[in-house]
C-alpha positions as CSV (number, residue, x, y, z in Angstrom):
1,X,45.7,-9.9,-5.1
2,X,46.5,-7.4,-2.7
3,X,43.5,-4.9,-1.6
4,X,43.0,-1.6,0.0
5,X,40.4,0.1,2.2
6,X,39.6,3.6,2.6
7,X,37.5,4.8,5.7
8,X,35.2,7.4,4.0
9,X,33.9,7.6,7.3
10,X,33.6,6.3,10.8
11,X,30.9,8.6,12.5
12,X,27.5,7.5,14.3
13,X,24.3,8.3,12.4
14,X,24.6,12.2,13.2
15,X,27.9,12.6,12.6
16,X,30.5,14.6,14.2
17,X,30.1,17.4,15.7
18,X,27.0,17.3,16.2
19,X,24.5,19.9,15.1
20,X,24.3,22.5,18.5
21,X,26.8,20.7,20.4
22,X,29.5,22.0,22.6
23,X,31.2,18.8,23.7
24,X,35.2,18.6,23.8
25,X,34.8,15.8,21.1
26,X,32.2,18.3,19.0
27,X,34.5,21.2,19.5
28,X,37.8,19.2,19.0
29,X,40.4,20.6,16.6
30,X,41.8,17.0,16.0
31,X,40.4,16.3,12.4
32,X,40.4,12.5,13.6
33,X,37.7,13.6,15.4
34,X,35.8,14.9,12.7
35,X,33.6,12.1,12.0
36,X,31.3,11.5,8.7
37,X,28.5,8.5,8.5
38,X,30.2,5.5,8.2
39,X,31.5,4.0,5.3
40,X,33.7,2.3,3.7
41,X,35.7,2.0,0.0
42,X,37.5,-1.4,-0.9
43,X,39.5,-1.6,-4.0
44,X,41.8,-4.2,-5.9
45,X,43.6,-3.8,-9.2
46,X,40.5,-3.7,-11.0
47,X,37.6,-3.1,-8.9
48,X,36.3,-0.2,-6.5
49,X,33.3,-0.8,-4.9
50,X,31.4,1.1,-1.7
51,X,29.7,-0.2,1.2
52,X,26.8,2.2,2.2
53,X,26.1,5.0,0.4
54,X,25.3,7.8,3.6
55,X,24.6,11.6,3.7
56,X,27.9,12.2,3.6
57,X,28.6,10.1,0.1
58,X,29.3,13.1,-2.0
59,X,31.7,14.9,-0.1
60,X,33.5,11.4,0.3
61,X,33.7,10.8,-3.2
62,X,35.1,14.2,-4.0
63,X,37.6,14.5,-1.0
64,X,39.0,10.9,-2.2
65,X,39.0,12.2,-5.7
66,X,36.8,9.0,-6.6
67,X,36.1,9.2,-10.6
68,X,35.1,5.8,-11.1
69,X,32.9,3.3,-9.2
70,X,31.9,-0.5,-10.0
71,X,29.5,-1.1,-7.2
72,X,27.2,0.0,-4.3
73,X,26.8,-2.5,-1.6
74,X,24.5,-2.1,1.4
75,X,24.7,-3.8,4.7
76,X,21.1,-2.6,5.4
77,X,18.5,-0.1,5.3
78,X,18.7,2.9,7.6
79,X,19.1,6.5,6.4
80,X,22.4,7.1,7.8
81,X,23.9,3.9,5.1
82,X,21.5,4.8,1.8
83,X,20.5,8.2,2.1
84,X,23.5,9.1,-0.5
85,X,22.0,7.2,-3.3
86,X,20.8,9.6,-5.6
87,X,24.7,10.7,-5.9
88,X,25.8,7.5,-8.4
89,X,24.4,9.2,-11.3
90,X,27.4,11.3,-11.5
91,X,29.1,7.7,-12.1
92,X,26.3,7.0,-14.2
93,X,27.2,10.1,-16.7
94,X,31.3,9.4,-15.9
95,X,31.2,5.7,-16.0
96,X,28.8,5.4,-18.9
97,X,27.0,2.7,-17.2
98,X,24.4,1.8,-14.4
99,X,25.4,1.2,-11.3
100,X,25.1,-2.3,-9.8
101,X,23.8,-2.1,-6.5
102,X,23.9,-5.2,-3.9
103,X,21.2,-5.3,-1.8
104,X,19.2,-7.7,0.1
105,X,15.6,-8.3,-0.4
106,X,14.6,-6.2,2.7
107,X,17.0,-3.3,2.0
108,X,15.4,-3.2,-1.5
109,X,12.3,-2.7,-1.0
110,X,13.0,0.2,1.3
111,X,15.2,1.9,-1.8
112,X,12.1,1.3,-3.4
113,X,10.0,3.2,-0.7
114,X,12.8,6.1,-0.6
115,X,13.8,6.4,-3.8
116,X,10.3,5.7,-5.6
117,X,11.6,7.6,-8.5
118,X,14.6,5.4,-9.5
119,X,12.4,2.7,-9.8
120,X,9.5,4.5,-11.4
121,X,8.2,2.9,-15.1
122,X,8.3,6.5,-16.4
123,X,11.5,7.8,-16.1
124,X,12.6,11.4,-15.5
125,X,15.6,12.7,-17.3
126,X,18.6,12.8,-15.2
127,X,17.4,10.3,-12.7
128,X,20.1,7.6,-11.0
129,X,20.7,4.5,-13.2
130,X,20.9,1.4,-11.1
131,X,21.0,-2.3,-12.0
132,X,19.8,-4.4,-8.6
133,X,21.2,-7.6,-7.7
134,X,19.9,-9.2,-4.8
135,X,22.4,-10.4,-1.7
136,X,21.6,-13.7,-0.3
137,X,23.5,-15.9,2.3
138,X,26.1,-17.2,-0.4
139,X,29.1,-15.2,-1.6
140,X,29.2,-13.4,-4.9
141,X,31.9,-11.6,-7.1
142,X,31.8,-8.0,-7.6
143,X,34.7,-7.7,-10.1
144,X,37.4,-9.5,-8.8
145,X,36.3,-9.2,-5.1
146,X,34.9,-12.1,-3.4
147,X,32.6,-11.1,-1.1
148,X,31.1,-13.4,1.8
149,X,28.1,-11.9,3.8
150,X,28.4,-12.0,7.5
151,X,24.5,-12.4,9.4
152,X,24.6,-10.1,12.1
153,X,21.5,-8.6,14.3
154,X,21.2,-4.1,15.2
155,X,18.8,-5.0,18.1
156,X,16.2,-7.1,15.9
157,X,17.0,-6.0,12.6
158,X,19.1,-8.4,9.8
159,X,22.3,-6.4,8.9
160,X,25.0,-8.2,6.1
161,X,28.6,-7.5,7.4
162,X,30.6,-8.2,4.8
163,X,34.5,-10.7,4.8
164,X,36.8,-9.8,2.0
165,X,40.2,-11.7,1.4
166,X,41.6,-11.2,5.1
167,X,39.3,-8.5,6.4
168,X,36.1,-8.4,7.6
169,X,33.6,-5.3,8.2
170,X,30.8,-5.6,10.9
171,X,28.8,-1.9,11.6
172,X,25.4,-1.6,13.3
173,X,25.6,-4.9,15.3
174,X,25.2,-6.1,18.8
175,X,24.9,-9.6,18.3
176,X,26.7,-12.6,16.1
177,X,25.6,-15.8,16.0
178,X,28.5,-18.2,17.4
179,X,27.6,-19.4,13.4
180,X,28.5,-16.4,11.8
181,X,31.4,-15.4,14.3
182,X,33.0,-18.9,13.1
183,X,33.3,-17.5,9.8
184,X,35.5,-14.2,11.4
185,X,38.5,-16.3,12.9
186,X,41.9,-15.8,11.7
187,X,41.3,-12.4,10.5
188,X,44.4,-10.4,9.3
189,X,41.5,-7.2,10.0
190,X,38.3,-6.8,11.8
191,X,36.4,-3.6,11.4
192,X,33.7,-3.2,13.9
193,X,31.2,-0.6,15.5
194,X,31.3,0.5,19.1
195,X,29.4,3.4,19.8
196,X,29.7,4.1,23.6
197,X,30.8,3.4,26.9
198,X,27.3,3.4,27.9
199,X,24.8,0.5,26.8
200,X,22.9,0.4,23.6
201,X,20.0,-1.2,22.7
202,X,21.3,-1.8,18.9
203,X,25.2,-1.2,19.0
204,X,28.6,-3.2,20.6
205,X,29.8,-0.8,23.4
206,X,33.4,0.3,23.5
207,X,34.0,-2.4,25.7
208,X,31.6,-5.1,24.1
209,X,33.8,-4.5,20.9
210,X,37.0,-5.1,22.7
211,X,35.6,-8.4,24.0
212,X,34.6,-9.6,21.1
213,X,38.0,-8.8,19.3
214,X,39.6,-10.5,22.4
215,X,37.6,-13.4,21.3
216,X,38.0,-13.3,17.3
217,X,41.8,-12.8,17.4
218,X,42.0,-11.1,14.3
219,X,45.7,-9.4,14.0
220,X,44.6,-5.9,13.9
221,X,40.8,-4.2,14.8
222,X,39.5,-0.9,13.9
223,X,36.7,0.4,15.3
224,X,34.0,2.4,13.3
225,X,30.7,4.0,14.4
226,X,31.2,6.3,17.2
227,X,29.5,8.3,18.6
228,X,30.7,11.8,20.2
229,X,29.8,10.4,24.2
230,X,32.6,8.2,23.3
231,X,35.2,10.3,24.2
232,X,38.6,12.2,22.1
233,X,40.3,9.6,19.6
234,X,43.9,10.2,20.7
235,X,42.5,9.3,24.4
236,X,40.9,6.4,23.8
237,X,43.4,5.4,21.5
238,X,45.9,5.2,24.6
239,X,43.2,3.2,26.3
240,X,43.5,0.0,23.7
241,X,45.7,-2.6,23.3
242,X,48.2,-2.9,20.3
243,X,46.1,-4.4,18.8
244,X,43.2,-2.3,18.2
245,X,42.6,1.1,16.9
246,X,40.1,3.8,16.5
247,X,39.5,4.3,12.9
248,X,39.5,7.8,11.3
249,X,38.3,9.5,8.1
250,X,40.4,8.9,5.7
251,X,42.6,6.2,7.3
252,X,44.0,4.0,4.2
253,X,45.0,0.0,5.1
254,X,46.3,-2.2,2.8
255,X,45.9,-6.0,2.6
């Protein structure tokens, strides 16, 4: 079974440009640095299924021409990975079904705190239709995709990374276990944040991520999750090895 990966986006939580900035990377006319909230789209044969659903999620969905969805899956949850929730009820009316979300227990009971109304006992007419199922340390099947969580930490807060077939996708991270990183060897890819030169109290720098690819040995890397201080993408794509690239919005991979 042979999978593909679309990066509906690869920006930091604000996005770039930034609102009121006049950086080179904010002003750039490169559209691959255009950057939207990070997220991704997997899909087999049968199955299409997001990770995160951010601000950005309806422009993704209609600038991929996405007409039919079989899953939401979050790695946790900050505004910049759910605040595009309330969107699936377009899938809802196309689909003809709920949408199954994959959540953990913590990221559910903050939809539950933002999105009070979805899971209201009175329901208002036009509202999202979800159907919750809860992520745990074990894999699970969405469709045909067999999906192994990854435990990582964003500062002190649980985050699930996700390992699908050959490819594995880590954002909002500084820190894996030598447990969990076990579980990323022999990668054929390895998507992971890095934010900045500079150090971050939640994030993998731009060299921290190179280390820690250095160490994984996966065949390819992408990075995802930058931030504008990082610099212009055809740069600091002269800056990396063969073997690692800067994600952009949009970029397809197959598997």
């Amino acid at each position: 079974m042979s999978i593909k990966l679309t990066f509906l986006g690869t920006g930091t939580s604000q996005g770039i440009p930034l609102i009121g900035c006049t950086c080179d990377v904010c002003l750039s006319k490169d559209t691959k640095d255009k950057r939207l909230r990070t997220s991704v789209l997997i899909e087999s044969s049968a199955t299409r299924v997001v990770i995160d659903t951010g601000p950005d999620f309806r422009y993704q969905m209609l600038r991929e021409k996405i007409n039919k969805l079989d899953a939401v899956v979050f790695t946790h949850e900050h505004k910049d990975h759910i605040a595009g929730l309330d969107e699936v009820r377009a899938f809802n009316y196309i689909n003809k079904m709920k949408m199954p979300v994959y959540a953990t227990e913590r990221v559910q009971t903050a939809l539950k705190r933002e999105y009070a109304y979805i899971f209201s006992e009175e329901k208002y007419p036009g509202i999202p239709e979800i159907e919750v199922f809860t992520i745990h340390d074990e894999p699970f099947y969405v469709g045909d995709l067999f999906i192994e969580p990854i435990n990582v930490l964003h500062y002190k807060l649980p985050v699930k990374g996700f390992k699908i077939k050959g490819l594995a996708y880590i954002t909002d991270a500084n820190f894996i276990s030598e447990e969990e990183k076990s579980k990323l060897k022999d990668l054929d890819v390895l998507i992971l944040n890095a934010l900045r030169r500079e150090p971050h109290v939640s994030h993998f720098t731009f060299s921290q991520a190179q280390e820690l690819v250095a160490e994984l040995k996966p065949k390819k890397a992408y990075f995802v999750h930058m931030a504008h201080q990082l610099g212009l993408h055809e740069e600091l794509n002269k800056e990396l090895p063969k073997n690692i690239e800067l994600a952009f919005d949009g970029l397809q991979i197959v598997l």
